[in-house]
MITISE-81920 format. One record per residue: x, y, z of N, C-alpha, C, O in turn; residue in one letter; chain; residue number from 1. Coordinates in pm, whole numbers. Layout:
BEGIN
ZASE      n_u      n_v      n_w     ca_u     ca_v     ca_w      c_u      c_v      c_w      o_u      o_v      o_w   resn   chain   resi
ZASE        X        Y        Z        X        Y        Z        X        Y        Z        X        Y        Z      A       A    NUM
...
END
This chain:
BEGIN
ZASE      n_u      n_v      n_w     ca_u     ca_v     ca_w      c_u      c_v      c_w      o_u      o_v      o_w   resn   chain   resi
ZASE     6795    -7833    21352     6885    -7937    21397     6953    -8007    21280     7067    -8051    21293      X       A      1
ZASE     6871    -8019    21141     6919    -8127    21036     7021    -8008    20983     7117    -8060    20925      X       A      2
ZASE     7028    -7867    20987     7150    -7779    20951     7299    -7816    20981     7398    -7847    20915      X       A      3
ZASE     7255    -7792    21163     7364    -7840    21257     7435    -7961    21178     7543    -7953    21119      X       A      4
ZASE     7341    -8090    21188     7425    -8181    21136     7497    -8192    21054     7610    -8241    21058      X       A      5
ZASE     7430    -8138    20950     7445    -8117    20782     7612    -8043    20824     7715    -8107    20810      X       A      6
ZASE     7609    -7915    20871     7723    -7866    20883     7861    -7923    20978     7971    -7867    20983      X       A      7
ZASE     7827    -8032    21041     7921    -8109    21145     7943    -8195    20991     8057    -8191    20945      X       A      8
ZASE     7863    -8251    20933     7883    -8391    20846     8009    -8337    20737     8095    -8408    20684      X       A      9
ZASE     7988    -8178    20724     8032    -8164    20596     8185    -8086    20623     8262    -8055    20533      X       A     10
ZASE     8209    -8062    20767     8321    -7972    20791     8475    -8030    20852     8526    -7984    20954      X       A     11
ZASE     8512    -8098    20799     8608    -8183    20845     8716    -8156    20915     8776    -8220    21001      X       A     12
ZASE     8741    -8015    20851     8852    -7954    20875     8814    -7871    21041     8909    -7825    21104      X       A     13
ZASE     8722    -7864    21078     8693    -7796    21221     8709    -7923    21315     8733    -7907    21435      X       A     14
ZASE     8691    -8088    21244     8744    -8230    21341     8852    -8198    21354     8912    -8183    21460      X       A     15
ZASE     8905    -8178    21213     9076    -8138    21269     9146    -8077    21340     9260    -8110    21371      X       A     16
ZASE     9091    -7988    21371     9123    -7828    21433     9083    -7870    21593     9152    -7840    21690      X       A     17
ZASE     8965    -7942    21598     8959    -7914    21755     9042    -8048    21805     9096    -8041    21916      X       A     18
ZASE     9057    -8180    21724     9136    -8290    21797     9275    -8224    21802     9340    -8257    21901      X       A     19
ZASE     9329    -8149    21726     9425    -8093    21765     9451    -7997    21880     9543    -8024    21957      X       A     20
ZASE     9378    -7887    21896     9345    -7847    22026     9353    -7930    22115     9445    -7922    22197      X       A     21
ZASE     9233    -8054    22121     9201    -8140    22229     9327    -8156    22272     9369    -8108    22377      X       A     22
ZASE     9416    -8247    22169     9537    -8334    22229     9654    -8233    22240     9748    -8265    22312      X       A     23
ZASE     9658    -8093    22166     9817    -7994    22267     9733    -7978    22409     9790    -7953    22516      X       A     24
ZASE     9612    -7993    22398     9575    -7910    22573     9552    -8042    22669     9537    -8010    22787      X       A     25
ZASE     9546    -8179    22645     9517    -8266    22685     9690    -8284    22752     9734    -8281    22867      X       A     26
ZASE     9748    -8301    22631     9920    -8289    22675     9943    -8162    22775     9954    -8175    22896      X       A     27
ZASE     9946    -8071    22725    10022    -7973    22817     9960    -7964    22930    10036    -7935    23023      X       A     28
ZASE     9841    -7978    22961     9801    -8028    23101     9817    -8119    23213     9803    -8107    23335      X       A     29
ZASE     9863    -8258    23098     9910    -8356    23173    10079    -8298    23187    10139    -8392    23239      X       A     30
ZASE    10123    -8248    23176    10272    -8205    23185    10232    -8093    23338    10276    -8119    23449      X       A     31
ZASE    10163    -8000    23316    10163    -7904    23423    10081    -7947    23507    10069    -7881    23610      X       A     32
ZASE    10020    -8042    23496     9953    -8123    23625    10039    -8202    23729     9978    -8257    23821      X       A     33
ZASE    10174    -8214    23722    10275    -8259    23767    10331    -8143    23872    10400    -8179    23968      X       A     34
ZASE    10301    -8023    23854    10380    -7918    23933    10239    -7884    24008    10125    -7892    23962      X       A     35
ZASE    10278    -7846    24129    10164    -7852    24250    10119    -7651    24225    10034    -7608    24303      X       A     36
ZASE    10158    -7585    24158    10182    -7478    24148    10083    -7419    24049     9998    -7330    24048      X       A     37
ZASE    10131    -7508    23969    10035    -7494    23798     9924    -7623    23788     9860    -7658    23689      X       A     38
ZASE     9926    -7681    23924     9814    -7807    23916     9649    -7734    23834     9606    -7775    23726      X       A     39
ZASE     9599    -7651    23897     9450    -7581    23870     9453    -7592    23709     9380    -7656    23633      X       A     40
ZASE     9551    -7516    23684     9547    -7489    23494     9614    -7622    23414     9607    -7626    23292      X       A     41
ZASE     9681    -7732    23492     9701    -7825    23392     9540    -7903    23458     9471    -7923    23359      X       A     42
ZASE     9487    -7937    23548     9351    -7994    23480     9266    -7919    23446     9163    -7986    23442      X       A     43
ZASE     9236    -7772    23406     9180    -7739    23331     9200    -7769    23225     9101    -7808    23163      X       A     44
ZASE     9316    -7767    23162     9375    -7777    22990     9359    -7889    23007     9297    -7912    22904      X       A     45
ZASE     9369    -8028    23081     9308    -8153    23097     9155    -8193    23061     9118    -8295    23003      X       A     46
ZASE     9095    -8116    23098     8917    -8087    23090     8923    -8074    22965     8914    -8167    22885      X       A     47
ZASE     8947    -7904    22924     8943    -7893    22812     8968    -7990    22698     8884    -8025    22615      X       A     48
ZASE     9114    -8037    22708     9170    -8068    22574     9064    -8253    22592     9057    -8294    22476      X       A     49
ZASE     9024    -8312    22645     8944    -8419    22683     8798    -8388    22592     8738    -8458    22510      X       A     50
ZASE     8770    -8258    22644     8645    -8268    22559     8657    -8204    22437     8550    -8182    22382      X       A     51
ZASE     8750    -8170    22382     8794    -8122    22247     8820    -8273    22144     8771    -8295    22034      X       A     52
ZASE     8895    -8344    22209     8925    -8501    22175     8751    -8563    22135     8712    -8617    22032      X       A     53
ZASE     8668    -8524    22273     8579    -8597    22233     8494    -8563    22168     8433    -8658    22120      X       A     54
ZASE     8437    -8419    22126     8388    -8310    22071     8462    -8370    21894     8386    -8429    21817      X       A     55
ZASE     8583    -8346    21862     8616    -8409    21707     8600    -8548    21722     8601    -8592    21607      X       A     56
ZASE     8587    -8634    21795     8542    -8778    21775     8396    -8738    21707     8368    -8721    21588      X       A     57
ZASE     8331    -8732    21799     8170    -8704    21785     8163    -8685    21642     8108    -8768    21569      X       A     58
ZASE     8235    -8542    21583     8174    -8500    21462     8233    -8578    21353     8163    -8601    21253      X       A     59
ZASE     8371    -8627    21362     8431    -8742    21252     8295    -8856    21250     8215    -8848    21156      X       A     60
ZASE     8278    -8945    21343     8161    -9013    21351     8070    -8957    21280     8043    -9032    21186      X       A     61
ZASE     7993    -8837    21276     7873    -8831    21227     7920    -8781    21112     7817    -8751    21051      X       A     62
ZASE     8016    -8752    21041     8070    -8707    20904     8077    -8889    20838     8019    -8939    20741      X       A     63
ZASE     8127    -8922    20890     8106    -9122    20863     7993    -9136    20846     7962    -9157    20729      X       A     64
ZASE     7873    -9132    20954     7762    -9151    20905     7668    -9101    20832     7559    -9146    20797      X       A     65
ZASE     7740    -8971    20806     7649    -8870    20699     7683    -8933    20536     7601    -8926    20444      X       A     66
ZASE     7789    -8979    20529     7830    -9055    20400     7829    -9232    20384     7896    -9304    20311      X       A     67
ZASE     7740    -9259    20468     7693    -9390    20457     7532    -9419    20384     7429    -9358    20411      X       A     68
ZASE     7545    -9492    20320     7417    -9554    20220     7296    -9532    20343     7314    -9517    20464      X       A     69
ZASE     7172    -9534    20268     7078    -9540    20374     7018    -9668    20373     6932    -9696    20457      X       A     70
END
């Protein structure tokens, strides 16, 4: 488990990568969630890009707290 962390604390660039994900799929979902047609796949990409957002929160946070004094 102290790996895992170790490797969330130290990888910044994968926060980056998935809040970016999160928020094109968070967007383009909320866009195709508007058409009754493409409703299913814009709240999926809604789902998704939501827990991608919250998924790079999480690990920015614990990259913060991995570089805080003890």
């Amino acid at each position: 488990m102290k790996s895992v962390l170790n490797f969330i604390a130290h990888n910044e660039r994968l926060h980056w990568m998935l809040g970016i994900f999160g928020n094109f799929s968070f967007f383009l979902g909320s866009i195709l969630f508007l058409s009754d047609e493409w409703e299913t796949v814009g709240v999926w990409l809604f789902i998704l890009g939501s827990g991608g957002m919250l998924i790079s929160s999480l690990g920015k946070f614990a990259a913060w707290r991995g570089r805080q004094p003890d």
